[in-house]
C-alpha positions as a Markdown table, in Angstrom:
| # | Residue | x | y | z |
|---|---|---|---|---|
| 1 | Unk | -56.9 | 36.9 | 17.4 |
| 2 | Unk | -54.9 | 38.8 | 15.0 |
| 3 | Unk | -51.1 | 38.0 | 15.7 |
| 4 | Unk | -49.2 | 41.2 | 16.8 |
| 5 | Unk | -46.6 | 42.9 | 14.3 |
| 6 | Unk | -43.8 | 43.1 | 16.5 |
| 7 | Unk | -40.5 | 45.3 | 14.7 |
| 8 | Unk | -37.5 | 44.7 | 16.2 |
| 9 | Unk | -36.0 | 47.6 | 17.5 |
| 10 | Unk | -32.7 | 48.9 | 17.6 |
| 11 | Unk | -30.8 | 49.4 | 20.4 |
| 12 | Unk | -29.7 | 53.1 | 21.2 |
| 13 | Unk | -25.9 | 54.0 | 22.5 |
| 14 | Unk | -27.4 | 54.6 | 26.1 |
| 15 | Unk | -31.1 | 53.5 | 26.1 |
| 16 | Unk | -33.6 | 54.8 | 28.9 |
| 17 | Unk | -34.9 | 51.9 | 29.9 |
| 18 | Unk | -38.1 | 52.3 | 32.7 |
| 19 | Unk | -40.3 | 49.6 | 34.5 |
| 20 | Unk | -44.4 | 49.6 | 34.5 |
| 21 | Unk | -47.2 | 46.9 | 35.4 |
| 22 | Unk | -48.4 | 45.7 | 32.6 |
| 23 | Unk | -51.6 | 46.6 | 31.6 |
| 24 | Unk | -54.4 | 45.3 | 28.7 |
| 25 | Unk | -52.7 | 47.8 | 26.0 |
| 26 | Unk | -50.0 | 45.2 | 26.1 |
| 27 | Unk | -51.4 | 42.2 | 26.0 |
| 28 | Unk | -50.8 | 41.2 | 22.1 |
| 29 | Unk | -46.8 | 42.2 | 22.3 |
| 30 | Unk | -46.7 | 39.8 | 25.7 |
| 31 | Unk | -48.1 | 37.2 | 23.4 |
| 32 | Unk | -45.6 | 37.4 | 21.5 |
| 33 | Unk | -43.0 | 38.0 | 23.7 |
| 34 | Unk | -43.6 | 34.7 | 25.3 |
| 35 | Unk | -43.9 | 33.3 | 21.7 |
| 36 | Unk | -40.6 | 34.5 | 20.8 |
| 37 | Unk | -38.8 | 33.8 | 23.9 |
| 38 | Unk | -40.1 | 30.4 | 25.1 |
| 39 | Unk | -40.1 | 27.4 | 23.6 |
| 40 | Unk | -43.3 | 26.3 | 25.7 |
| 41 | Unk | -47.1 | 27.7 | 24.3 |
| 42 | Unk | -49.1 | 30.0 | 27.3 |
| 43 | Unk | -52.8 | 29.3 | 27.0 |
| 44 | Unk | -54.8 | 32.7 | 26.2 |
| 45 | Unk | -56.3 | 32.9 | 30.2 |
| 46 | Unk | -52.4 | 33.3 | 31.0 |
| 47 | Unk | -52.2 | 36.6 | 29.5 |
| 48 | Unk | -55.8 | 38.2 | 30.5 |
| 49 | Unk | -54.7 | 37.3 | 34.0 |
| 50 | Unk | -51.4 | 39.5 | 33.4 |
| 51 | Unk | -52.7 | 42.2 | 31.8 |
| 52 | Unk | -55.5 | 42.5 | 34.0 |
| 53 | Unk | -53.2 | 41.6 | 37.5 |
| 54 | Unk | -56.0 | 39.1 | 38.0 |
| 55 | Unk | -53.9 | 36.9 | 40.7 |
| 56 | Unk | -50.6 | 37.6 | 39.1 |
| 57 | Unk | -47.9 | 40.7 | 39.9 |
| 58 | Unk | -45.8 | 42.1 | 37.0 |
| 59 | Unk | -43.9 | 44.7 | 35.2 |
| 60 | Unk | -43.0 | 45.9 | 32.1 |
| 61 | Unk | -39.5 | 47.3 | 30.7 |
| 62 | Unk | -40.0 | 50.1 | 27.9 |
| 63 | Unk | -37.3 | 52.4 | 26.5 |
| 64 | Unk | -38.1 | 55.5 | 26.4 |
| 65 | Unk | -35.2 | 57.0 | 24.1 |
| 66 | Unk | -36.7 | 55.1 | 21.3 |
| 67 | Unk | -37.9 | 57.5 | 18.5 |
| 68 | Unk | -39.9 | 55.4 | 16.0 |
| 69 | Unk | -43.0 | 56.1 | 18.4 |
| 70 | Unk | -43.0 | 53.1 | 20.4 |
| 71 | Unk | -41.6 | 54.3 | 23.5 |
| 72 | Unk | -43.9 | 52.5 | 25.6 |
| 73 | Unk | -44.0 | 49.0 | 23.9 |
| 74 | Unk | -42.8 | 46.4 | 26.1 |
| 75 | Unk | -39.1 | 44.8 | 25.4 |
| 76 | Unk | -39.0 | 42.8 | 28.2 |
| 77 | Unk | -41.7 | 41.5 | 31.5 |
| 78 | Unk | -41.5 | 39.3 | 34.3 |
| 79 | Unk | -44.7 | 37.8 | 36.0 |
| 80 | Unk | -45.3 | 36.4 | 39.4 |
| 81 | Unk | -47.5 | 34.8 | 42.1 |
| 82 | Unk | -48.5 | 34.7 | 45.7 |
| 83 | Unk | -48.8 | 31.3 | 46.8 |
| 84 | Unk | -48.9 | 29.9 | 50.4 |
| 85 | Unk | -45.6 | 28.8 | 51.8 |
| 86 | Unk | -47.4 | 25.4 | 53.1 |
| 87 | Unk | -49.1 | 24.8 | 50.2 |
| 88 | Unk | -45.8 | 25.5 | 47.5 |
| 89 | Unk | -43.7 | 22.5 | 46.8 |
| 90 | Unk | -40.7 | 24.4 | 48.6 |
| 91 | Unk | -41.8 | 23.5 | 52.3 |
| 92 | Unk | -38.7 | 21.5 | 52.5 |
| 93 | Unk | -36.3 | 24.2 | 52.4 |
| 94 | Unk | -37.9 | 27.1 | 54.4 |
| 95 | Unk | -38.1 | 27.6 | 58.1 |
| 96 | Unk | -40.9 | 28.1 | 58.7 |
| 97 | Unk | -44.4 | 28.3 | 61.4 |
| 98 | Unk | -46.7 | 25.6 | 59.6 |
| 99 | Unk | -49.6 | 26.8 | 62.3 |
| 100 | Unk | -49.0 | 30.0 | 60.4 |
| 101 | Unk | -52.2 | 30.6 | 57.5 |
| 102 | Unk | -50.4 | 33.7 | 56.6 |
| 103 | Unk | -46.9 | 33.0 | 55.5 |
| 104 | Unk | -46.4 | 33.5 | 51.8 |
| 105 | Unk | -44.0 | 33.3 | 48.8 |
| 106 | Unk | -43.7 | 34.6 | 45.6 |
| 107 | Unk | -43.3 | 32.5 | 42.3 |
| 108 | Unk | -41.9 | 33.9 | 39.0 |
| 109 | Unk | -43.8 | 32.6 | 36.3 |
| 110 | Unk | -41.9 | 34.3 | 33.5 |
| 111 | Unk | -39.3 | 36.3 | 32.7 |
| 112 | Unk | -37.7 | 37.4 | 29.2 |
| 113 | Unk | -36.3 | 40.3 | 26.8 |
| 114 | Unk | -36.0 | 41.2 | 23.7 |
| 115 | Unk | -33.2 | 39.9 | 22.3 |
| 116 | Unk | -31.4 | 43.0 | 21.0 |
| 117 | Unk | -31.9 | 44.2 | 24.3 |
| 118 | Unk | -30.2 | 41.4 | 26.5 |
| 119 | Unk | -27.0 | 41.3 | 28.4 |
| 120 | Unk | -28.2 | 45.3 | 29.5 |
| 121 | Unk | -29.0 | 44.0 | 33.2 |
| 122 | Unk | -32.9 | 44.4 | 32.0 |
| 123 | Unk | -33.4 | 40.8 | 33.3 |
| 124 | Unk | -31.6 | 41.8 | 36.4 |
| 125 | Unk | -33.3 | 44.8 | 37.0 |
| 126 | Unk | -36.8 | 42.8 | 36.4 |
| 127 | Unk | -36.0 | 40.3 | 39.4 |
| 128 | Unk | -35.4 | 43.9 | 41.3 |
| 129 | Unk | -38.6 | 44.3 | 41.3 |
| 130 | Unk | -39.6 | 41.4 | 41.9 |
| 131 | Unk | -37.4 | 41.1 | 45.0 |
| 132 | Unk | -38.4 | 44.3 | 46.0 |
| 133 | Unk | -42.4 | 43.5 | 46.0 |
| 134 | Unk | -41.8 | 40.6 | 48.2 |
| 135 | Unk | -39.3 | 42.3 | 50.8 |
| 136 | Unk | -42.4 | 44.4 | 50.9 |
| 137 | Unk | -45.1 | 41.6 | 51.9 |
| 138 | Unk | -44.0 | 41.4 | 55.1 |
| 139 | Unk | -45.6 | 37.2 | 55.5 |
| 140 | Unk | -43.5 | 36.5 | 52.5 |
| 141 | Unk | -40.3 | 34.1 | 53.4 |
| 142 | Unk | -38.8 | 33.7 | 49.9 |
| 143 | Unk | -39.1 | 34.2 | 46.1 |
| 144 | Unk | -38.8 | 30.7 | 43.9 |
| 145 | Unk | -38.3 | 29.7 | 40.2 |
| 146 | Unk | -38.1 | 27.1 | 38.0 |
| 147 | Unk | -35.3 | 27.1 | 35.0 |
| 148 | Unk | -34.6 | 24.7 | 32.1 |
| 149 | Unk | -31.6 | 22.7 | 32.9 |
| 150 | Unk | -29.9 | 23.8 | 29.5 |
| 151 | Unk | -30.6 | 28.0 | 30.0 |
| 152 | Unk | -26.9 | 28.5 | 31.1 |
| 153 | Unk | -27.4 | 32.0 | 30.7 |
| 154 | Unk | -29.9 | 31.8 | 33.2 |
| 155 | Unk | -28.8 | 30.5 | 35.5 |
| 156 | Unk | -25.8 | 31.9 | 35.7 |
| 157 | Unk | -28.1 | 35.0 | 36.1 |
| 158 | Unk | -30.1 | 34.2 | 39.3 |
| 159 | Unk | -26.9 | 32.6 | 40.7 |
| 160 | Unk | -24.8 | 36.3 | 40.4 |
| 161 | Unk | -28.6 | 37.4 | 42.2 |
| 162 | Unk | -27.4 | 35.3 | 45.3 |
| 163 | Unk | -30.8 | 32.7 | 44.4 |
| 164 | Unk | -29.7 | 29.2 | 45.9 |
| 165 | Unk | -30.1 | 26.0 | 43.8 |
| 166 | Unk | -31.8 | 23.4 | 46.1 |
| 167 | Unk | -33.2 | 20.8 | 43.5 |
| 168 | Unk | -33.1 | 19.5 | 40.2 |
| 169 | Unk | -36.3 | 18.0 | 38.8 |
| 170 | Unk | -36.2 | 15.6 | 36.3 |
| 171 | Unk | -38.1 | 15.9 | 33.6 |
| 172 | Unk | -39.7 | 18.9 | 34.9 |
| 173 | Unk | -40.8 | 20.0 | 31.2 |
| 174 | Unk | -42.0 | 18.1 | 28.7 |
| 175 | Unk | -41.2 | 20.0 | 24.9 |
| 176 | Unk | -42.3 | 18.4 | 21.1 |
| 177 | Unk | -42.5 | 15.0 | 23.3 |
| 178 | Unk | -39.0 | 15.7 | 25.1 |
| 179 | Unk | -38.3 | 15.7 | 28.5 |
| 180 | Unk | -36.3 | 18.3 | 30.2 |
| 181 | Unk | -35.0 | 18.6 | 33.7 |
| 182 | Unk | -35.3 | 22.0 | 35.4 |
| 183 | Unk | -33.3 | 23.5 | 38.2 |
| 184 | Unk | -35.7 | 25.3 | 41.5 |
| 185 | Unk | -33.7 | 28.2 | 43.1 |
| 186 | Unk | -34.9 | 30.4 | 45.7 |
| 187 | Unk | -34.1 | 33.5 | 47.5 |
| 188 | Unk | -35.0 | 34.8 | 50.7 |
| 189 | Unk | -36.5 | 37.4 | 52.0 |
| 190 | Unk | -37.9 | 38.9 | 55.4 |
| 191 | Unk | -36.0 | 36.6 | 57.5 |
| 192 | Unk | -36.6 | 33.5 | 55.7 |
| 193 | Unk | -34.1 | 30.6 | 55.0 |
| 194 | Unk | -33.5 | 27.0 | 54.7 |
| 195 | Unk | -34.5 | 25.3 | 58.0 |
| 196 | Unk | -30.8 | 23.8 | 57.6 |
| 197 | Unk | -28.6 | 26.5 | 56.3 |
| 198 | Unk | -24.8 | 26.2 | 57.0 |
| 199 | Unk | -24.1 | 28.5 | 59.3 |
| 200 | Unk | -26.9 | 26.7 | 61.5 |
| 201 | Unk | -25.4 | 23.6 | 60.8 |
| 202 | Unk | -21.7 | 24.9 | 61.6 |
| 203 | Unk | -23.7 | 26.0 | 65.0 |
| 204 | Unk | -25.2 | 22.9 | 65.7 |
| 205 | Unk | -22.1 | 20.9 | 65.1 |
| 206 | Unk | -20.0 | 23.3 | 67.3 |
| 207 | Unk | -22.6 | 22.6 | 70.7 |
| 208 | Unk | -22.7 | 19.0 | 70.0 |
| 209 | Unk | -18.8 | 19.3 | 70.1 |
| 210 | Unk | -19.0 | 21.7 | 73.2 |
| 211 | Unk | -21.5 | 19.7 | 75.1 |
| 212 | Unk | -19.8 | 16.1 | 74.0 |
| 213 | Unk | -16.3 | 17.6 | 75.5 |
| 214 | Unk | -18.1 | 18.7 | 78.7 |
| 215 | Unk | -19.6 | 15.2 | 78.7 |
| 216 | Unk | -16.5 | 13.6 | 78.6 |
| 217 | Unk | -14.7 | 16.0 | 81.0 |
| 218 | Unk | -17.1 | 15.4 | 83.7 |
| 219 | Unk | -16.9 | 11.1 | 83.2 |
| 220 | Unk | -12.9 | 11.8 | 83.4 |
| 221 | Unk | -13.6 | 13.4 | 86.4 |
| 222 | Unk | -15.7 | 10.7 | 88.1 |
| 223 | Unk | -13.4 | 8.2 | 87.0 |
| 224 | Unk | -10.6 | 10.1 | 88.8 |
| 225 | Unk | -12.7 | 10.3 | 91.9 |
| 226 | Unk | -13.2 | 6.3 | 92.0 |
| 227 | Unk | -9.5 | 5.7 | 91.3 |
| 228 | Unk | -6.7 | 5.3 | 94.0 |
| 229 | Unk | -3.9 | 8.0 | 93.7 |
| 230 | Unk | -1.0 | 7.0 | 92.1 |
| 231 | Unk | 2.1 | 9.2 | 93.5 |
| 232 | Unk | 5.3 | 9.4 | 91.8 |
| 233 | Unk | 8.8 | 8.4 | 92.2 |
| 234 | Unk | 11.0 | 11.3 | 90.6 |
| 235 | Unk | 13.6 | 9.3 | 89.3 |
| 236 | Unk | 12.2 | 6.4 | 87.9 |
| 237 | Unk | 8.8 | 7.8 | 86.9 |
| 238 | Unk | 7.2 | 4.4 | 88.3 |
| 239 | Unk | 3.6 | 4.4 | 89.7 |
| 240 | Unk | 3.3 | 2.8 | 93.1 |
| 241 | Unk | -0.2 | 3.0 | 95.2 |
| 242 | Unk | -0.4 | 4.5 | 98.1 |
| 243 | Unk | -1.7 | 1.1 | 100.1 |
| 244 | Unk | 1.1 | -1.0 | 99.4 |
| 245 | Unk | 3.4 | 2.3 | 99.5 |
| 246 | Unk | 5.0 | 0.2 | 102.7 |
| 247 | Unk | 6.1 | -3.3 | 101.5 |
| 248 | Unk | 7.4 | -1.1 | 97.9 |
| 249 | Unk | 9.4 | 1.2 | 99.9 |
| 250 | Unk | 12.9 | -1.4 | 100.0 |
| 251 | Unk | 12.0 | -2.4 | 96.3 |
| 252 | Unk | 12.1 | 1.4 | 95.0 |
| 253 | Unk | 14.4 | 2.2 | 97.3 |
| 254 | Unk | 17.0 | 4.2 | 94.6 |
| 255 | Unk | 14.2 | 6.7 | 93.7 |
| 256 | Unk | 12.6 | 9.2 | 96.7 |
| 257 | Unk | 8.8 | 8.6 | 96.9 |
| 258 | Unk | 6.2 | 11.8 | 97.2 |
């Protein structure tokens, strides 16, 4: 296939940027897109999947202010799946019913921009999307995502996006023969969330208090019950019992009994 002339465009003052699904005009600038911005190769079926929203969601950002006639090229994508929440590999941290065939999530495959367009909130505005699809879906519990372990940039992105890192994987990727860990963050959506989250554990710990102090008030209580009374003497603050209250009286016999 004949490699896709990509030019580099230049960034105007205030550039009006706009989101589409990507369709099959685009499919040789998303090859190189992903050539440009990855350091991994996508095999060719990737792409005529996108482009043809064969089992995968996307969209495109174009800016329309450019005036070299390329208004609609794509300068930055993100792609995504629909995969089962019992089958994905994030079980573990949702909450969710397992007798339930229905219950979804949504995966983000890819994600990238052109680089004189970054640091625009085009990447942000991508995962918008994204976010908004799957608040949509209303069987869908949570969007997940898998990042290189050295993409700072990243993730200090989808960490300002209020995703949660649960897990790092090591040596997730494998790149020219190198291993790479990767970081999996998630964000929920429609009421999902992690089966232990901490306010649920800041609730669980407060009724095992509550019930362990009512536990313990009601054994102080029976213990009171079996114990004989102990009345005081005012002065001397002694204990005496009441059954041998008579042969203590002459002994205590400074302090007044009661």
């Amino acid at each position: 296939m004949e490699k896709y002339s990509m030019v580099i465009p230049k960034v105007a003052g205030n550039p009006t940027i706009c989101f589409r699904p990507i369709r099959p005009s685009d499919l040789m600038i998303l090859e190189q897109l992903h050539a440009d911005v990855f350091p991994i190769r996508y095999e060719s079926e990737f792409f005529q999947n996108v482009v043809n929203a064969h089992d995968i969601v996307s969209w495109g950002a174009v800016d329309r202010s450019r005036s070299d006639g390329r208004s609609d090229e794509l300068i930055g994508f993100v792609t995504a799946r629909i995969v089962l929440a019992k089958e994905s590999e994030i079980g573990d941290f949702l909450s969710y019913d397992s007798s339930r065939s229905d219950q979804t999530l949504v995966y983000i495959l890819t994600l990238g921009v052109v680089e004189t367009y970054r640091n625009l909130g085009i990447a942000a505005s991508l995962i918008g999307e994204v976010i908004k699809y799957a608040s949509s879906i209303q069987s869908c519990l949570a969007i997940y995502l898998h990042v290189i372990s050295y993409n700072n940039p990243a993730i200090h992105l989808y960490k300002k996006m209020s995703f949660k890192c649960v897990r790092r994987l090591h040596g997730f990727y494998l790149i020219n023969g190198q291993h790479y860990d990767s970081y999996l963050f998630v964000y929920y959506v429609n009421g999902g969330r992690s089966p232990c989250s901490p306010l649920e554990l800041l609730k669980v710990a407060a009724t095992y208090m509550r019930s362990g102090l009512r536990s313990v008030a009601a054994r102080l209580r029976r213990n009171e019950e079996k114990m004989p009374r102990w009345p005081k003497c005012k002065e001397t603050r002694c204990l005496i019992t009441t059954q041998s209250r008579r042969n203590l009286t002459t002994e205590c016999s400074e302090c007044s009994c009661v």
